[in-house]
C-alpha positions, 0 to 999 in steps of 0.5 A, spaced: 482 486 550 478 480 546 474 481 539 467 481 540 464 475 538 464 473 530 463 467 525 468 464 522 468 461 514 473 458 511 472 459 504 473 453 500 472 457 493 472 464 492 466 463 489 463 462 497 467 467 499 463 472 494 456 469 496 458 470 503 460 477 502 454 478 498 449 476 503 452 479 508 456 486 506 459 490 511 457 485 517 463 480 514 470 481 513 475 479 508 482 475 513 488 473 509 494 475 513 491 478 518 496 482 521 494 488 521 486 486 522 487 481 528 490 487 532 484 492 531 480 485 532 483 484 539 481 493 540 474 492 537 476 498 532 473 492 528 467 488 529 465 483 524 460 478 524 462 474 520 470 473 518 472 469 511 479 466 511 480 466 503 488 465 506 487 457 503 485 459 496 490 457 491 488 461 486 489 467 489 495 466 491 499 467 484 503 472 481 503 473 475 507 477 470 507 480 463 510 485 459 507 490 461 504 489 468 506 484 475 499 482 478 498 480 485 493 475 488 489 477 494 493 470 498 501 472 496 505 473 502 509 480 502 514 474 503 513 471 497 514 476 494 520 479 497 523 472 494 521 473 488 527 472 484 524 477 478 522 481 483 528 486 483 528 486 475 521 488 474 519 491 480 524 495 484 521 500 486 517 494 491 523 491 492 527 497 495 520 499 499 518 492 501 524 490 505 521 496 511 514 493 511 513 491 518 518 485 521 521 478 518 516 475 522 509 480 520 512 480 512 511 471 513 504 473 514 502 478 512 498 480 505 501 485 499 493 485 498 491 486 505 496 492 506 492 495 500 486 494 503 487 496 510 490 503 507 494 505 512 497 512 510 504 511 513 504 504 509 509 502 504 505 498 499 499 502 498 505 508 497 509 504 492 502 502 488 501 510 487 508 512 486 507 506 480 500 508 478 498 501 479 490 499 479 486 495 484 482 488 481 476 488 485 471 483 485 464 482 488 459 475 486 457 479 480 461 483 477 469 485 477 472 491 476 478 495 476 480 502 480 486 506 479 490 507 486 489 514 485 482 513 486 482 507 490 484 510 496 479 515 498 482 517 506 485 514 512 484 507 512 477 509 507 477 506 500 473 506 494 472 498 496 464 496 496 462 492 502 460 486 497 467 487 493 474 483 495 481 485 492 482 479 488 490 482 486 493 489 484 498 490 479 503 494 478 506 496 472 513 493 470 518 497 471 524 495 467 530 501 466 526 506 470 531 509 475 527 509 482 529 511 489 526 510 496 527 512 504 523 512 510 524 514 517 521 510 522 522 511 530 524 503 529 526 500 523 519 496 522 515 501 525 510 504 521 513 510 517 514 519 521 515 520 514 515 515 507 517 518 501 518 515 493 521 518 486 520 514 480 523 518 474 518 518 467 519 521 460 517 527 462 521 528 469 519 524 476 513 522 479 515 523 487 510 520 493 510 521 500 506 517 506 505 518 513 504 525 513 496 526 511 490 522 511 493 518 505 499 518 500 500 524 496 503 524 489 505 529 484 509 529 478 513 533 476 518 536 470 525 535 471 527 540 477 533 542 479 535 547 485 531 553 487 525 550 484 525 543 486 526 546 492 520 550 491 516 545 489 518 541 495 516 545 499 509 547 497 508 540 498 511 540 504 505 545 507 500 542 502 500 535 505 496 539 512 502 536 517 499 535 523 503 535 530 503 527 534 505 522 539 511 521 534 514 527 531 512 534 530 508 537 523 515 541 522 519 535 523 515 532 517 515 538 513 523 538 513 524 531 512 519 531 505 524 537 503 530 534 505 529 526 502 525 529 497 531 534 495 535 527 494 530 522 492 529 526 486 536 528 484 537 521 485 532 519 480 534 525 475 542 523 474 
């Protein structure tokens, strides 16, 4: 198929970008990579009116770090990141997740920001953001706010996002000494996740993250659990997050890979 018709604006400042938006809401779309938007563009699952490529804009194609947070702008490859040579250090959860987002070719392309905006529940970094308890930096043409991760994704592919407001950068807290673990199973490595799961270790035990499961990505922390009661605990969540059966693998098959990767992330995560 072909994309219904639309305008296409270059943004050659955020400011434009934001005026844009501001005149026309949710009839304009926000392009950086496009990976993910120019397939539901070419199915019509999308059909803006106006496209605005904010890909060129350098101020928001910046990473920026400091003692406590690494702050992502809405133009930075998944790439770029990936090369980051502090990326390891600071962020490993990232680092150790970032690697299964789609191909060497998509990743080039490809947006950290954009696969936040696009909410895909199987998807790794709107995972790794939860699991990190990161927040999102949205901005309209007159006002910016910051939304929590936990808050910001409201459901499959549904945000808290305005339709005058654009993802300026998210942050992710750094991370430095925190023992973290990640593992997914795909059909493909690349393909979107059967089931994605995170463990993070925290003072009071482990944060634990699942994706590809339900509507969006489910966080539970946890105090530090061992045997029948991280099993316990395990499965609970295994039946809370409302399995379903699909064209990829069965709800029971999900359930049992949330026990099993779970049961070895977090011992993992607690050595």
């Amino acid at each position: 198929m072909k994309p219904a018709p639309f305008d296409y604006v270059r943004a050659e400042t955020l400011e434009e970008a934001l005026a844009v938006l501001a005149s026309e809401g949710s009839d304009a779309q926000i392009m950086a990579g496009g990976q993910s938007l120019m397939a539901m563009l070419n199915t019509r699952l999308a059909k803006p009116k106006i496209l605005i490529d904010i890909m060129w804009l350098k101020e928001l194609n910046r990473i920026d770090a400091t003692s406590g947070a690494v702050t992502v702008g809405a133009a930075v490859r998944q790439r770029a990141l990936l090369d980051w040579p502090p990326l390891a250090e600071k962020l490993n959860l990232v680092a150790l997740a970032l690697p299964w987002t789609g191909h060497v070719q998509t990743r080039s392309r490809g947006t950290i920001c954009g696969s936040i905006a696009h909410a895909d529940p199987s998807a790794e970094m709107p995972l790794a953001l939860l699991a990190l308890g990161g927040d999102v930096h949205l901005r309209s043409a007159t006002k910016r706010r910051k939304v929590a991760a936990a808050e910001f994704f409201t459901g499959m592919m549904s945000t808290a996002r305005a339709a005058d407001e654009m993802i300026e950068a998210v942050s992710f807290p750094v991370q430095r000494g925190a023992r973290c673990a990640f593992r997914e199973v795909a059909r493909r490595h690349g393909d979107f996740a059967i089931v994605a799961c995170a463990a993070v270790a925290s003072k009071q035990g482990v944060r634990f993250a699942v994706g590809g499961v339900a509507d969006m990505a489910a966080v539970r922390d946890w105090p530090r659990l061992d045997g029948s009661a991280l099993d316990d605990a395990l499965n609970s969540l295994a039946h809370e997050l409302d399995a379903r059966d699909d064209v990829h693998a069965t709800a029971r098959y999900r359930r049992d890979l949330v026990r099993l990767i779970g049961r070895d992330l977090v011992r993992e995560v607690l050595q």
